[in-house]
N, C-alpha and C positions, 0 to 999 in steps of 0.2 A: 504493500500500500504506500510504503513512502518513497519507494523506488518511482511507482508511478507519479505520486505528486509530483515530484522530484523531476523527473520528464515534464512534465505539464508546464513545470516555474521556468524552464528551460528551453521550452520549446523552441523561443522564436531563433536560438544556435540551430536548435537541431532542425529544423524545416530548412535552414538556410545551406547547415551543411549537408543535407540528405540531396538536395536539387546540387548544389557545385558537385557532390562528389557520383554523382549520379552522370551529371555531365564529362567531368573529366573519366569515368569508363567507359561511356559510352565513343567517347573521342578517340580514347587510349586502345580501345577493343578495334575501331572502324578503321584508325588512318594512323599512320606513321608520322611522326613528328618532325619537321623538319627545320633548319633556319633559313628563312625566307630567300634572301641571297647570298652570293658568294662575299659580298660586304661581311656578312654576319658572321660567314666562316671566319674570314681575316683578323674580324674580332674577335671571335673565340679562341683562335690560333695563339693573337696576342695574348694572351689572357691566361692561358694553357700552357704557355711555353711552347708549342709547336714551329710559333713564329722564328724565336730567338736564343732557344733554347733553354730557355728559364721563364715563368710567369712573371708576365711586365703589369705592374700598375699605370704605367701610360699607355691608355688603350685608346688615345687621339679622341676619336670619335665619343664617348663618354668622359664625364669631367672623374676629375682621378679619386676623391673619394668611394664612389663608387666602383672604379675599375681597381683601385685598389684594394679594397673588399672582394671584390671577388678572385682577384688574383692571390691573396693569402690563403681562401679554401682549396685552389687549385695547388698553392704550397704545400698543405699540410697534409693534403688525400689530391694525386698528381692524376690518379685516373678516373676519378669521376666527372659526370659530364657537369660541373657547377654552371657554367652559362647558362646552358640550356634549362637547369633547374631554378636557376633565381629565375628567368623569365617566366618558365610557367608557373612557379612560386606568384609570381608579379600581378602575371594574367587571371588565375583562378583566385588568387587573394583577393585582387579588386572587386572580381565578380561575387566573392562572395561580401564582403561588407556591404556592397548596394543590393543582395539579395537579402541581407539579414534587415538591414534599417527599412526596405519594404515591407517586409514580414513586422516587422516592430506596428507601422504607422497601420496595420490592417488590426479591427476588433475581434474578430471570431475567427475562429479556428477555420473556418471554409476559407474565408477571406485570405488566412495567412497561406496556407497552403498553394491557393488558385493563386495568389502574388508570386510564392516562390515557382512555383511551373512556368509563370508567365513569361518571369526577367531568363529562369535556365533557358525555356525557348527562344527566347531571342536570342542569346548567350549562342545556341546552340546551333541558330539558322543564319543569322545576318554577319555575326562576328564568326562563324565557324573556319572559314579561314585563316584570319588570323591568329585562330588559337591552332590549328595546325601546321600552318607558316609560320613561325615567329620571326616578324620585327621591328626591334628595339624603340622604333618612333613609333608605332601603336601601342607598344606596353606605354610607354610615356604615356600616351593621351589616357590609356583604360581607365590611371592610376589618377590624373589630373580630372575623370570624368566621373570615379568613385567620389574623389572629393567634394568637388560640385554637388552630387547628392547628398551627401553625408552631411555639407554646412548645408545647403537649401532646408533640409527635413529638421534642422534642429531646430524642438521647440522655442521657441521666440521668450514666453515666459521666464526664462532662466535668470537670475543675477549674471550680469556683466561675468564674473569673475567665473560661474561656472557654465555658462553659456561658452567664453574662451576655452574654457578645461573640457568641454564637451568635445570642443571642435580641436583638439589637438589629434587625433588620429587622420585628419583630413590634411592639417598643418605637415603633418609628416608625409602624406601622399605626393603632396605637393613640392617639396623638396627632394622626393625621391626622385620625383621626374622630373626637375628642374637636374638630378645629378644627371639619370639616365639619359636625357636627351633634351638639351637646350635648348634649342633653336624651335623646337616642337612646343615647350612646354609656352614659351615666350609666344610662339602664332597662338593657343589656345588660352593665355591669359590673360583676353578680355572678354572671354565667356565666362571666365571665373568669376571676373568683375561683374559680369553681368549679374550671374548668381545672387552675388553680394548687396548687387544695386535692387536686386530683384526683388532679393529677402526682407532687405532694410525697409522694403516700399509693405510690404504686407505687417509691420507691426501696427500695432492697434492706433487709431485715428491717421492711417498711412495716403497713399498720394490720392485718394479719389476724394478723400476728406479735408485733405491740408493744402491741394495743392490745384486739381481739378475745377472746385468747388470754393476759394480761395473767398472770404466776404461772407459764406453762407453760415448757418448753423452750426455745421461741422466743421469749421475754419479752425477754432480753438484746439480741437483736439487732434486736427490733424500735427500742429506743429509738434507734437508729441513724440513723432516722429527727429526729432534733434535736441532729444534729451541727453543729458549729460551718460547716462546710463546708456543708452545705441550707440552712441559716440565709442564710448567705451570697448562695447560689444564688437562693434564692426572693424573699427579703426584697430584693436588691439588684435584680434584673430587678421585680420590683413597687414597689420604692423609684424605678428610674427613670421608670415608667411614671406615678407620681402627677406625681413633681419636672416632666415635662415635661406633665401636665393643668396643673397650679398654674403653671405659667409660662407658659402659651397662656391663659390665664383672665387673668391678672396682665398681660398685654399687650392683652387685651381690654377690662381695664376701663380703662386706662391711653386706650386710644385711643377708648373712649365713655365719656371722664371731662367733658366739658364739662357746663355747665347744658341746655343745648338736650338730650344727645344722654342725662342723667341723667330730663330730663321725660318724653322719649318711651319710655324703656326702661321706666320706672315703669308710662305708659299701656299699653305691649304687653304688658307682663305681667298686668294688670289685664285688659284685652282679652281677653287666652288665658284666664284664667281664667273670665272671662266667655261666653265661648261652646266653649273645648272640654271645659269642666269643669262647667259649672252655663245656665243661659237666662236669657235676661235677661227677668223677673217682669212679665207681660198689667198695663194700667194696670188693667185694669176691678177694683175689689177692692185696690187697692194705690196707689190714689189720693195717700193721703194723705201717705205713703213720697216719694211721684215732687213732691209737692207741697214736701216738705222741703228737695228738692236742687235744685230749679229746672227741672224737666222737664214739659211740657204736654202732653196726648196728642197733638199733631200733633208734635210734638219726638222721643215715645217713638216712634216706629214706624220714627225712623231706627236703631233697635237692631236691627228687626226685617231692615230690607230693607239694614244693613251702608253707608247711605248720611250718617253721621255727619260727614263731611268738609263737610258742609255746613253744619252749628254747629260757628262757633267756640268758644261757648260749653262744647260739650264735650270735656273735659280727663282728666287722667290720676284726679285724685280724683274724679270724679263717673263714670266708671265703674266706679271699686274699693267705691265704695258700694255700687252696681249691682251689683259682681259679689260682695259681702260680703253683702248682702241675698238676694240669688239662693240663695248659698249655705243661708241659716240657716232662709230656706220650704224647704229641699230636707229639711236636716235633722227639722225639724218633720212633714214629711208622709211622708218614708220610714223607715219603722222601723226599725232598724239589724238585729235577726234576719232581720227578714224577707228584706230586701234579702239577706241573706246567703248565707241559704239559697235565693234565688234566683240569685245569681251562682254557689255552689258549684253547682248545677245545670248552668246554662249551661257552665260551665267542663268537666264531665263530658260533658256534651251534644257540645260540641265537637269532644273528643278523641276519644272512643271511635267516633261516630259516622260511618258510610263514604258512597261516592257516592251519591247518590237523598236525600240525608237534608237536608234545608233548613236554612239554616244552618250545617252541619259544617266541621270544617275540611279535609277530604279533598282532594287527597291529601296534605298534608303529615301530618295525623296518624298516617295509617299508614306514613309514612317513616319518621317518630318513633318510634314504636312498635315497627317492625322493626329501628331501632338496637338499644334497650334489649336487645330479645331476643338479636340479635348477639352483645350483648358478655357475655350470659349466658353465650350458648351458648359464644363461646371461652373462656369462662372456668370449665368444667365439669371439666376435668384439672386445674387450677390455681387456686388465689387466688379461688376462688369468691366467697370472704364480703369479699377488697376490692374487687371486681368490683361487689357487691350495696352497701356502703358507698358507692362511689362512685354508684353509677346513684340512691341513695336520696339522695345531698344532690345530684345533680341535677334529680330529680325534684320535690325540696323547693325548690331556690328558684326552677324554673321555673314549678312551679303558685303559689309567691307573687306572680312577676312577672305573669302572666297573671290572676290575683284581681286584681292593682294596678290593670289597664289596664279590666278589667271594671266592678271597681269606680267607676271612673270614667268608663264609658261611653265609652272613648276608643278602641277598637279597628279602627281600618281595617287592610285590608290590610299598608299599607305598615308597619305597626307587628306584625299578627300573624304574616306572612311574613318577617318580621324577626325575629322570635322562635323562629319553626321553624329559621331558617337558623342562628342561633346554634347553638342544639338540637345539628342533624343535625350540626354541624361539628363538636362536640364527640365525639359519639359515636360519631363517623365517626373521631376519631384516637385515640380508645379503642379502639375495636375493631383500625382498622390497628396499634396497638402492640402490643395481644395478638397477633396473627395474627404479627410479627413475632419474637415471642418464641417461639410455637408453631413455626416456620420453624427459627427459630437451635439451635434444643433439639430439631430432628428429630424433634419428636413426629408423632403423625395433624392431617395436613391439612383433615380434609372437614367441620370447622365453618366453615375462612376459605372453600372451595371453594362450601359451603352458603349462606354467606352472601351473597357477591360473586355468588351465584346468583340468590337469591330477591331483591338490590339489583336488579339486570340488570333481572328481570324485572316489576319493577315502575315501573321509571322507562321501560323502552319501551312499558309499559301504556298511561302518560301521555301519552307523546309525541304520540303525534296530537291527542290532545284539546287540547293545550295549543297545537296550531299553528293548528287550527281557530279557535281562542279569538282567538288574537293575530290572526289574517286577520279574522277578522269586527269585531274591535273597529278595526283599518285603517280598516275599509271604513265603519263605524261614524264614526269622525274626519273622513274625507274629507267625510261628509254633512254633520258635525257644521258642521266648518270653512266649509262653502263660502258662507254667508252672509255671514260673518266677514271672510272674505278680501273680500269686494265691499265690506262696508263700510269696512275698513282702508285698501282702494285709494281710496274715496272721498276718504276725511278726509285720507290724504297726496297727494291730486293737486294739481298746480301752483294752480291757483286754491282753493284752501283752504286751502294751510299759512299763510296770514297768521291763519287762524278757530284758534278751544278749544275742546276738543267735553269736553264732563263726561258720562261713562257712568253710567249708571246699573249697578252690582255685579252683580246679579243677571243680568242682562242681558250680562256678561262672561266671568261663569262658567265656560262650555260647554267656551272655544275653550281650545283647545293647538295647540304650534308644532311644527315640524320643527326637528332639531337643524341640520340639514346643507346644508337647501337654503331657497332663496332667502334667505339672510342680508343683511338691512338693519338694520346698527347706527346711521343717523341718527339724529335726534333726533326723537322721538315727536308730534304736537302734540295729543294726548287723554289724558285720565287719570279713571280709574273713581273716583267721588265717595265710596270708602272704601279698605275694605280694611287688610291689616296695615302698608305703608308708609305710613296717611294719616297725619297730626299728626304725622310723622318729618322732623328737619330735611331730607334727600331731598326730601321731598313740598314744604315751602315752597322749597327751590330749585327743587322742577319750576315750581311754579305762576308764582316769580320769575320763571322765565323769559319767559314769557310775559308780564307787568304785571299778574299777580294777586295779590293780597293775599289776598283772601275770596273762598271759592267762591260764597256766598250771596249779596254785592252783585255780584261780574263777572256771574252768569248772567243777574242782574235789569237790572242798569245797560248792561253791555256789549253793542257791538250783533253784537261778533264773536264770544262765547259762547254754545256752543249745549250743546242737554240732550238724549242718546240713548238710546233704550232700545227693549228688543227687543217687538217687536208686542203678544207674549204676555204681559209684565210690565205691571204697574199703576204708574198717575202721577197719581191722584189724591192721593196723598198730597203732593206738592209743590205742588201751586196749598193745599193745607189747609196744607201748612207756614209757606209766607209768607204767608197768611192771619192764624197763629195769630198770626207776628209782627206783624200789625198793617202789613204792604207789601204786598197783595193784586196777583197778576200776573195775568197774560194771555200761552197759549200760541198762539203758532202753529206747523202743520204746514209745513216748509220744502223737506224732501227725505224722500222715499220710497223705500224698497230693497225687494228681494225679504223680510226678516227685521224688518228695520229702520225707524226712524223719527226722523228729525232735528225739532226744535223750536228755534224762536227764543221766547225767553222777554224780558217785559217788564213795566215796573211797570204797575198799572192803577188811574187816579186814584179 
């Protein structure tokens, strides 16, 4: 009997955790786990020691608190897969804290239950990709979209000081994915805001009463809202959320303070710029530009084919020219209206647009969309006009954010999937607060029954599609992979780890790894001839390792460096490249794979 009580007083863990852990087997059983792209390898690589032969806490790409934490587990137990495990650690933690705090804001035991199957199902249909992809910029938002629900849903009631204490586990979401992934957490921090601005607007005598209605009866109690107490509330729960960005930043630069790790950060920012923001500029017609900074046309086409590890010569400044020039032709040849009204287009296109429609963003659009309407419709007995306030400044800085990424031509999934999820997370605890208010106040039910209806019934719409999706792109990988793995087993078999095989990038591309199965954190003996670790202190310890200094003399001098590339990929550019330098080579064919092609390269007098 007290066993069962005891269940009872407990429940709303165990609903929460019966749907995550329900989901994670259902995942674990159907599909193989994998990290998204060959990025995520490289990361893990770093991280695992594979890269450099030791685990590095400079894993570039994550600020180093974080990579350093995970690189001390890699220390301490070398062959377990940690990456892989703090990510899905990341993913199903998130999911479950916004499944538990639904389960909280529901009364009855139907209620709670039908809440936790709702969010597993969505969990299970729209995001099912990325919890069998993982990456690293989607954990970021899951974790920054936990948040968001978790401060929206807290009771408003609280004292300042425990209202702050409440929202510390949110406080810490948000810092995690400010470590994990910056630049992501920074695009989705003024949905946070919004959140913020959103909640603040629902305390009692809030904007339809203090602000809408400014003069009237309710004018007094709205300013109620700029009590010294909200003030408190708000500003201190977002006062600690900057204080601990500014001091994971402030520890970031502290540990890539050196000369070496100040050149490289310059080059990769310069890099990013360079190719996910603007192209690096065809010589033909711009001759004279490429002639300024010391670049030959057999020199420029390592821009093209990302094999730039190959000149030393190029540095952090003669890419930011590159990527400063790129910029100022982009400017010169796109009009700024035009362009404009070509993104506001696309952006309309997007949203509105349902299945069958190329391009669209469906289905998350009309998840989207079915919020908005949601929190209308609960809010047609009540607070209408803060209902429409709110859903209007989210709607306003969500289509700025979406202009942003358009504008910049920068939209993959993992970023507009990532913008839905914010979205939906948001609206989704708008609405459960109204529905919670309509419940307490014994008003009519049947807009939260309508809603959690027409949810229901569109995320088991998905559902198969999205299973389909994810088994075919499996079966997709497996094909993908299996050249991959023949070559990988070549270059690590006994009689070849003394050889350095230099890949060719493009050629590298394709492959992605299993989180979970066969894990080899040895030390690597290949490395792709670019990419975003190349000219990173990392990269010259990889090559140290080995007795390389120059990629460009070991491939030509050394007789145990060899040059790989995939069948399909062009090499004529590398007999023009040391041509252009004036050291003309000579390739030979060495080894042949089913994909692949090894080359021993050498000078030719």
């Amino acid at each position: 009997m007290a066993l069962k009580k005891r269940f009872w007083q407990e429940e709303n863990w165990i609903w929460a955790l019966l749907a995550v852990a329900f989901l994670g087997l259902c995942v674990g059983i159907c599909f193989d786990y994998y990290y998204d792209l060959n990025d995520d390898v490289l990361m893990k690589d770093i991280l695992a020691g594979v890269y450099t032969g030791e685990p590095e806490g400079h894993n570039i790409q994550m600020h180093w608190p974080i990579s350093a934490l995970i690189s001390l587990f890699y220390r301490v137990a070398g062959d377990l897969p940690w990456y892989g495990i703090f990510l899905c650690f990341c993913h199903f933690g998130g999911i479950f804290l916004i499944i538990r705090r639904a389960v909280c804001l529901c009364g009855k035991r139907f209620g709670k239950v039908f809440a936790a199957l709702c969010f597993g199902s969505f969990f299970g249909s729209f995001f099912l990709e990325h919890l069998v992809y993982a990456q690293y910029t989607v954990t970021c938002t899951l974790l920054a979209a936990a948040a968001s629900f978790l401060f929206y849903t807290t009771k408003s009631e609280l004292s300042p000081l425990l209202f702050i204490k409440k929202n510390i586990p949110a406080v810490l979401l948000v810092w995690t994915a400010y470590l994990i992934r910056s630049e992501m957490l920074l695009l989705a921090l003024p949905m946070i805001c919004v959140a913020g601005v959103a909640k603040w607007s629902c305390e009692k005598g809030g904007y339809t009463q203090g602000v809408a209605f400014a003069g009237s009866e309710g004018a007094g109690n709205g300013r109620r809202i700029l009590t010294k107490e909200n003030v408190i509330k708000y500003f201190g729960t977002f006062g600690l959320i900057l204080l601990g960005i500014l001091l994971g930043q402030a520890v970031h630069m502290l540990a890539y303070g050196s000369a070496e790790w100040k050149a490289f950060t310059e080059f990769f920012d310069n890099r990013t710029e360079l190719y996910d923001f603007q192209k690096p500029p065809v010589y033909e017609g711009n001759e004279e530009f490429y002639e300024r900074i010391g670049i030959t046309e057999s020199e420029r086409i390592l821009f093209d084919n990302y094999n730039f590890g190959l000149d030393d010569e190029i540095d952090e400044t003669m890419v930011g020219e590159i990527a400063l020039y790129a910029g100022q032709l982009r400017k010169e040849t796109t009009p700024f209206l035009g362009n404009l009204a070509a993104k506001l287009k696309a952006y309309g296109y997007r949203f509105f647009h349902g299945p069958g429609a190329a391009g669209s963003d469906y289905p998350w659009n009309y998840l989207v969309i079915l919020g908005y309407l949601a929190v209308i419709l609960m809010a047609v007995t009540k607070d209408i006009w803060g209902a429409f306030f709110r859903l209007a400044l989210l709607f306003f800085v969500r289509s700025g954010l979406w202009m942003y990424i358009l504008w910049g031509e920068r939209d993959p999934v993992r970023i507009t999937h990532s913008l839905y999820l914010m979205e939906i997370t948001i609206l989704a605890a708008m609405a459960f607060g109204q529905w919670k208010e309509i419940r307490d106040e014994g008003r009519k039910k049947w807009s939260g029954t309508l809603t959690l209806a027409a949810f229901s019934l569109l995320i088991l719409s998905v559902l198969p599609a999205s299973v389909r999706q994810v088994g075919a792109e499996q079966d997709r990988r497996r094909e993908v992979n299996a050249p991959y793995q023949e070559l990988y087993a070549y270059l690590s078999d006994r009689e070849n780890q003394g050889n350095f095989y230099l890949i060719d990038v493009y050629s590298s591309v394709a492959y992605s790894e299993k989180m979970f199965e066969e894990v080899d954190n040895s030390l690597d003996n290949y490395d792709i001839m670019g990419g975003w670790a190349c000219k990173s202190p990392l990269w010259k310890k990889k090559l140290a390792a080995f007795d390389i200094e120059s990629m460009e003399q070991a491939l030509k001098d050394r007789e145990n460096v060899y040059f790989v590339r995939k069948k399909s990929e062009d090499m004529d550019w590398l007999p023009a490249y040391y041509e252009g330098h004036g050291t003309p080579i000579e390739t030979k064919l060495v080894k042949q794979l089913a994909d692949f092609e090894i080359y021993a390269v050498s000078g030719r007098s």
